[in-house]
MARBA-573045 format. One record per residue (C-alpha): x, y, z. Coordinates in steps of 0.25 Angstrom, whole numbers, plus 2048, in hexadecimal, padded with zeros to 3 digits. Example, Ala and Ser with C-alpha at 12.3 -4.5 7.8 and 13.67 -1.06 7.14 Angstrom:
2
8317EE81F;8377FC81D;
This chain:
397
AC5BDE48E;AC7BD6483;AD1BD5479;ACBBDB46C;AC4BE8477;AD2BE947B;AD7BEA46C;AC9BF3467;ACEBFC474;AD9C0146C;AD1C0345E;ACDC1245F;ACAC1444F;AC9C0D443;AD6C10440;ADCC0744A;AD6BFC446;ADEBFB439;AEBBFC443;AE6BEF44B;AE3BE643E;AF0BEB439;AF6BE4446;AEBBD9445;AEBBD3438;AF6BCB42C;AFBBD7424;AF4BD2417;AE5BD241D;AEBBE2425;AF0BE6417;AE3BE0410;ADABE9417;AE2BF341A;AE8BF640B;AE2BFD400;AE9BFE3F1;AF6C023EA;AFAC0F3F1;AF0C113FC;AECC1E3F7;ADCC1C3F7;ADDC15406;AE6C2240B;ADBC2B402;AD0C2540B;AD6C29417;ADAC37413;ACEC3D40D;ACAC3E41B;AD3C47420;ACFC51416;AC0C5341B;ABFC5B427;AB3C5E431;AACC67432;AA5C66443;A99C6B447;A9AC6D457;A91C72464;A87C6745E;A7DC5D466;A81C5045F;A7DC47469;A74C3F461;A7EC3D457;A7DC2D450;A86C29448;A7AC20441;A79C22431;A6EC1B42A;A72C1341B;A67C0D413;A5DC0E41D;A66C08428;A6AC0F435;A7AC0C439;A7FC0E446;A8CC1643F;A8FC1D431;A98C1242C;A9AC01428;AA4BF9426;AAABF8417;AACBEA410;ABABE5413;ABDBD740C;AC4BCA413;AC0BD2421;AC1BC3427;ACFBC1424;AD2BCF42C;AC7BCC43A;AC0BBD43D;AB5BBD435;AB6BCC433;AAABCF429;AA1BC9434;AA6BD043E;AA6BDE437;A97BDA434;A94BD8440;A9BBE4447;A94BEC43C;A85BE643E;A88BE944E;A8BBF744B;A80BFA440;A8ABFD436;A8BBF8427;A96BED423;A98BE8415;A9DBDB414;AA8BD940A;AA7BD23FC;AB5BCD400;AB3BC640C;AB6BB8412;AA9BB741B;A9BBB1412;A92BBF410;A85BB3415;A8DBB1421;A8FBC2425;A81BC541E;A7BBBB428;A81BC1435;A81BCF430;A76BD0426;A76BDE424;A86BE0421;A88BE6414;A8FBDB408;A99BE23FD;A9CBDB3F2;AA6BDD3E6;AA0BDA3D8;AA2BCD3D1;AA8BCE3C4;A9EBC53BD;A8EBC83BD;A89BBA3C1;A95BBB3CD;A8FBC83D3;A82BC33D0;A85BB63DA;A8CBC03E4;A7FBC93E5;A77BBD3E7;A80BB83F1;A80BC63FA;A72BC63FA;A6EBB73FE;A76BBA40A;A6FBC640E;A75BD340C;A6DBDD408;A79BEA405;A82BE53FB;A8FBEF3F8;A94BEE3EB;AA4BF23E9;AA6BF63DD;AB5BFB3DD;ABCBED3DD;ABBBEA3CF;ACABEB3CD;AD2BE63D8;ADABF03DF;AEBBEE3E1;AECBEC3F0;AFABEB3F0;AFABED3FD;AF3BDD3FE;AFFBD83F8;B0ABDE3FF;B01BDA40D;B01BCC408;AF2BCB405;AECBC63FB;ADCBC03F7;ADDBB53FC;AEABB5404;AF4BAA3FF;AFABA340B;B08BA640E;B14BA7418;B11BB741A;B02BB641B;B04BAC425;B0EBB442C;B05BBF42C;AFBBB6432;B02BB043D;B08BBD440;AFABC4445;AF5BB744E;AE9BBE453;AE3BBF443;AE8BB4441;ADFBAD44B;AD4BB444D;AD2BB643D;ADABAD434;ADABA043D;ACCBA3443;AC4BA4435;ACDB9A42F;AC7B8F43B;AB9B9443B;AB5B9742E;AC1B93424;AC8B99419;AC1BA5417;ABCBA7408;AB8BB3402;AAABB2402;AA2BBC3FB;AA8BC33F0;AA0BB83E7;A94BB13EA;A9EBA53EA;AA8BA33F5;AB7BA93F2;AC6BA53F4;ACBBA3402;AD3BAF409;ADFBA440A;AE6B9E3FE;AF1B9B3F6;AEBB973E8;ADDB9D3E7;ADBBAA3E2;ACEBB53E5;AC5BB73DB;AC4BC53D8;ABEBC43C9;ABFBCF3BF;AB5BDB3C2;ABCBE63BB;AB1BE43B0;AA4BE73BA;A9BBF33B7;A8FBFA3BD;A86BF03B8;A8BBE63C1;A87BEF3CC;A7ABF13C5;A79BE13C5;A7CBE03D4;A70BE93D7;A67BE23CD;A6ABD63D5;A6CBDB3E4;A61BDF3EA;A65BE63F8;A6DBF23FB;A79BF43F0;A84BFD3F4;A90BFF3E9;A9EC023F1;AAAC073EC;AA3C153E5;AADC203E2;AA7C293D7;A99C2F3D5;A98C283C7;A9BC1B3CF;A90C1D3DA;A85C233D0;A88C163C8;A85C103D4;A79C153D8;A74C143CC;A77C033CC;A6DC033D7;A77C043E3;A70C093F2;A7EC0F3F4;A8BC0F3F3;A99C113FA;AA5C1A3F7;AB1C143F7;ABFC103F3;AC1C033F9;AC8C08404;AD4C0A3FA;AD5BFD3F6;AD1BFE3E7;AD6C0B3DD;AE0C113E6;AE1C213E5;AD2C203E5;ACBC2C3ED;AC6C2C3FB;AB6C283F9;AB6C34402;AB8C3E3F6;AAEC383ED;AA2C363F8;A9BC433F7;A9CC433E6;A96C353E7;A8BC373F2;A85C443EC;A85C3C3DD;A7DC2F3E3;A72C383ED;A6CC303F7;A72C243F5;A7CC1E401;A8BC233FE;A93C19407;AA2C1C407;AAFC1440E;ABDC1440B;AC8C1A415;ABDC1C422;AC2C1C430;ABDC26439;AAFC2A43E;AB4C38437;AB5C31429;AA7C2C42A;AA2C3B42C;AABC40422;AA4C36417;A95C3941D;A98C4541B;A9DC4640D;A90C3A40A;A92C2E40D;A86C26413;A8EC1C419;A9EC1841D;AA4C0A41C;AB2C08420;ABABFB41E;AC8BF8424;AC4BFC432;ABCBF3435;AC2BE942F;ACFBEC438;AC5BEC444;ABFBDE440;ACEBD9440;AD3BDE44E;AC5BDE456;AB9BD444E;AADBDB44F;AB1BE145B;ABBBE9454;AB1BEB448;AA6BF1452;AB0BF9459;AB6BFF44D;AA7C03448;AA6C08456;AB2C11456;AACC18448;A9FC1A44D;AA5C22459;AADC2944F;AA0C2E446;A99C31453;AA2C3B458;AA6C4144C;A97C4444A;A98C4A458;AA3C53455;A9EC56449;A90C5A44D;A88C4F447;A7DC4944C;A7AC4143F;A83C3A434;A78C4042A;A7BC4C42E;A8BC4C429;A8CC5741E;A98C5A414;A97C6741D;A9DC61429;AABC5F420;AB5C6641B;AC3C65413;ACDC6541C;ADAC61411;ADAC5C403;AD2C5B3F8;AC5C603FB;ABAC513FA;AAFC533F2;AA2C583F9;AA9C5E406;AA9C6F407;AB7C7540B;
């Protein structure tokens, strides 16, 4: 048995994936993934509006046919849930957007590609032409006309569109980890890298030899800064002036599928759909913009019932096979969850990324068992109940 079956062996949930990185990587690229904003209080919210939903089982039920299939736009995935755009993912895991690609095309589950990433979007679009690309807006029209352009010569056809990074958030947490965009070389940061050999050769020293100073790539249609250096700074640009109608001009211009992420009120998605968006996704950022902002947990049912039939896609806080029914349940078409497999990626490649989407399939298709379920589209408000705390919108007592 090899050395990465040996280390997967021991990986029983998503959940220890997180303790592995933190063993595995330089404190500032752990605490960049890890972190979220000011007090925590939306990362901490995330988790605990799961614990005050309950089940409700139905038992004595033939479910051996059960699948843990879901269909979205027309497509058939093996499980319920994607992998959520993580920026810089190839500093954390060797050419880690590839390889959660990868995992993800293998497994017949949806992956966005970041905006913020240090791999070319031609290069992952080419060897996983139907990953998903997320973008942030431009600040200038001609810019995000360029970027659109850009996106769709290299052969992506879903484009996702964050629209709640138009003010940058205060991580705190990046500073008093040592992390910064891009990382200025120091005595600590090289500390930190010499001090976890096995990142520091299998990423750092590995990508630096094959492929050179990784660059973010594709939050413009022009290349970006380096991750590594002392006098160069990111360009961010100002977006605090952007409105709908750039959204509007977006879908002018992009002629695929347009998902608008980072929805948390009805007025929100309703502006949304009516911008000419084919769905859109519920969610805080996983905590790393407003902090004290709800769970998207709370606001799914309000948002799903004002947009009809149009895909509600929800991520921020997920974890469990239990989590994903939870959201079904209360809405949501689709789940994405981030951080895990990101940590996967970094301990394991895409073995750990194929394992860690294996672990949460097993986890849906229990739960269905146990739950009486034969079919994700047969998940109902009906089979949960409050169990402590204020009561979330759309659930019965």
């Amino acid at each position: 048995m090899n050395i990465v079956n040996r280390k997967l062996r021991r990986i029983l949930s998503l959940d220890d994936f997180e303790q592995a990185a933190r063993r595995h990587l330089p404190k500032p690229i752990f605490g960049y993934i890890a972190g979220a904003v000011e007090n925590g209080a939306t990362l901490r919210e995330n988790r605990n509006v799961f614990d005050e939903i309950g089940f409700i089982p139905r038992n004595v039920t033939d479910v051996s046919r059960r699948s843990t299939a879901l269909t979205l736009f027309g497509h058939e995935y093996s499980a319920p849930f994607g992998i959520a755009p993580m920026g810089i993912s190839a500093l954390s895991a060797y050419r880690g957007d590839l390889v959660q690609a990868s995992a993800a095309r293998e497994a017949n589950v949806p992956m966005m590609m970041s905006g913020s990433s240090l791999i070319r979007m031609e290069e992952i679009a080419a060897q996983c032409p139907d990953t998903w690309f997320q973008a942030y807006l431009p600040g200038e029209p001609a810019r995000i006309s360029e970027l659109v352009s850009r996106i769709a010569a290299s052969g992506f056809k879903t484009l996702v569109l964050t629209v709640d990074s138009q003010i940058l958030a205060n991580r705190e947490h990046n500073i008093r980890a040592g992390f910064s965009t891009p990382l200025r070389p120091s005595l600590r940061l090289l500390w930190d890298g010499v001090s976890h050999p096995r990142w520091l050769a299998g990423t750092a020293m590995r990508t630096l030899l094959r492929h050179g100073m990784p660059h973010f790539e594709n939050n413009y249609a022009q290349r970006g800064a380096p991750i590594l250096a002392r006098n160069v700074a990111r360009d961010f640009g100002g977006r605090d002036h952007l409105t709908w109608s750039h959204v509007h001009q977006v879908r002018q211009q992009w002629g695929g599928r347009l998902i608008i992420k980072g929805v948390m009120c009805i007025e929100d998605a309703l502006l949304a759909q009516a911008n000419g968006a084919d769905g859109i996704v519920v969610s805080n950022h996983g905590g790393r913009q407003l902090d004290g902002t709800v769970s998207p947990l709370r606001v799914l049912p309000g948002i799903a019932a004002a947009v009809g039939a149009m895909p509600v896609m929800i991520d921020s806080g997920f974890r469990r096979g239990t989590d994903v029914l939870k959201a079904l349940a209360l809405g949501a078409a689709f789940v994405f969850i981030g951080r895990p497999f990101n940590y996967a990626a970094a301990v394991a490649g895409e073995p750990g990324v194929r394992h860690a989407i294996d672990l949460l399939t097993s986890e849906v298709h229990r739960n269905m068992g146990m739950l009486g379920l034969n079919r994700l589209c047969d998940i109902s408000p009906e089979k949960l109940m409050r169990m402590e705390g204020a009561k979330p919108p759309g659930m019965p007592v």
